[in-house]
C-alpha positions as CSV (number, residue, x, y, z in Angstrom):
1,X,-14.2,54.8,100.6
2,X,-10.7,53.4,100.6
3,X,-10.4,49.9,99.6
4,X,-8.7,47.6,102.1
5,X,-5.3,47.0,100.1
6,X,-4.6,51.3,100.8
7,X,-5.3,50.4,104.2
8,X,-2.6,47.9,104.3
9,X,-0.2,49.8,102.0
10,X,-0.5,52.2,104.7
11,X,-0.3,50.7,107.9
12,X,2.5,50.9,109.9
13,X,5.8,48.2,109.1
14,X,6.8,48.4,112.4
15,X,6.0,45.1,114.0
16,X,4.6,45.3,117.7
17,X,7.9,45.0,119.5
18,X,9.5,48.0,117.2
19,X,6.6,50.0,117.9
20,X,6.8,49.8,122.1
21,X,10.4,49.7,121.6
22,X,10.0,53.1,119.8
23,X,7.5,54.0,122.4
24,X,9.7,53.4,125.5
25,X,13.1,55.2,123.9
26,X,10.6,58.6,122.8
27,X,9.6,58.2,126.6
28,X,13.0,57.8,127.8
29,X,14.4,60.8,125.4
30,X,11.7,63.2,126.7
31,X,13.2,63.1,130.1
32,X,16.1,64.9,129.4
33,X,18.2,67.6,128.5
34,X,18.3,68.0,132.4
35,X,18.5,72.0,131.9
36,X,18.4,73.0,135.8
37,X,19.0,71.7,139.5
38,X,15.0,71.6,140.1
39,X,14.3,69.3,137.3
40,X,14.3,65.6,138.1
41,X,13.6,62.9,135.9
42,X,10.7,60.6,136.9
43,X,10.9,57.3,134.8
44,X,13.7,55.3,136.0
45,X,12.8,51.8,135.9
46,X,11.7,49.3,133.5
47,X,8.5,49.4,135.6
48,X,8.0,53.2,135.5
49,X,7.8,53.0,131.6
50,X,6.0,49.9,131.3
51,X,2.8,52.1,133.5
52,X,3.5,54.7,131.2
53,X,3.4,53.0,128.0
54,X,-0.1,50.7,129.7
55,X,2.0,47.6,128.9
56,X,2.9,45.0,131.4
57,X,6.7,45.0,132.5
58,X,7.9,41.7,130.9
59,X,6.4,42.7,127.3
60,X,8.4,45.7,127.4
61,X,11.6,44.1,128.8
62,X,10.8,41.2,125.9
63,X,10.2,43.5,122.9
64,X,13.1,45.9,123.8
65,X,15.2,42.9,123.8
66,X,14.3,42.1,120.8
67,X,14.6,44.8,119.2
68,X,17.6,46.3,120.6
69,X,19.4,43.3,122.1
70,X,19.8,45.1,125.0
71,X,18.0,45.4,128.3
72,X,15.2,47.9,129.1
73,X,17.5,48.8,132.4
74,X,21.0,49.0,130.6
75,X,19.4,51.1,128.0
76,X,17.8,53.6,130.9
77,X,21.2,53.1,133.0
78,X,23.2,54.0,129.3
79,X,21.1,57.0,128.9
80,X,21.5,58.4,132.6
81,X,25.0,57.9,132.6
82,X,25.3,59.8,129.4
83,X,23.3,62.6,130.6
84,X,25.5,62.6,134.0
85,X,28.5,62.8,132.2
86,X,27.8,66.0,130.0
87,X,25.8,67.4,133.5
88,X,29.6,66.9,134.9
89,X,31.6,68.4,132.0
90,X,29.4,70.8,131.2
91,X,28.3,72.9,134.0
92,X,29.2,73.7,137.8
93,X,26.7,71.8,139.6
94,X,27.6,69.7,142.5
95,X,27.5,66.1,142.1
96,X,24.4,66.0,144.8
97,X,22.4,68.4,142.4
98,X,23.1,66.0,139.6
99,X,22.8,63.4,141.8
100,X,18.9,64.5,142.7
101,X,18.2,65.7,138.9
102,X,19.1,62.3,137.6
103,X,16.5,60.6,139.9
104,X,19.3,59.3,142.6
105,X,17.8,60.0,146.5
106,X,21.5,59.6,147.7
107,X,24.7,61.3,146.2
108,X,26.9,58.3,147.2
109,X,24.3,56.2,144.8
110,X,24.7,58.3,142.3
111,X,28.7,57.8,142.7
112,X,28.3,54.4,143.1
113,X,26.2,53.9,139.8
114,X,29.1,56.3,137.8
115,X,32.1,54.4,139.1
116,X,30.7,51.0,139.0
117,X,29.8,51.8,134.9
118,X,32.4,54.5,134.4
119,X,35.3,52.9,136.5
120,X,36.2,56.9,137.4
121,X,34.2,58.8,140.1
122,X,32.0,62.0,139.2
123,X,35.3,63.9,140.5
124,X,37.6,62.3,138.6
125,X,35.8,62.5,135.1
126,X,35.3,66.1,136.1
127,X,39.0,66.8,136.1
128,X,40.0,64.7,133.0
């Protein structure tokens, strides 16, 4: 039998907030590389993950605040926009193919949501 002082030596030194934090970025990571035009990430809102992860909404917004300073959205938002960008660069898809892969339902969302956090359309950063 293992005494109880191994069982602390070897629990976890995460505190709770890490350990959704971790939670809700391995969720987030497992979403992409978007590798073809019929894939489509599902998780896109605070609110998606929170069902996911069986926690309510404002304990994940909290503890990833915590832990990250940022917000559960910017850090979904950030990660999006990073996968948009090397969808742009790096292959031929039109931006309405991206658009849908990246969860958008409209392509002028999707180019509304690059410009407004890129300050360059999909086009543009295409051609730089």
């Amino acid at each position: 039998m293992k005494s109880a002082s191994y069982e602390a030596e070897n629990k976890s030194t995460h505190t709770a907030s890490e350990r959704i934090t971790i939670q809700f970025l391995e969720l987030l990571e497992r979403q992409f590389p978007i590798e073809s035009t019929n894939q489509t990430i599902t998780l896109l809102s605070a609110s998606d993950f929170a069902n996911q992860l069986n926690v309510h909404v404002n304990y994940l917004n909290k503890a990833v605040k915590e832990v990250t300073e940022k917000t559960t959205t910017t850090i979904i938002k950030e990660r999006i926009l990073q996968e948009a960008q090397t969808l742009i660069q790096l292959t031929d898809w039109n931006f309405s193919e991206i658009a849908y892969s990246l969860g958008f339902k409209e392509a002028t969302h999707f180019n509304n949501f690059f410009k407004k956090l890129t300050n360059l359309t999909p086009s543009q950063f295409r051609n730089i």
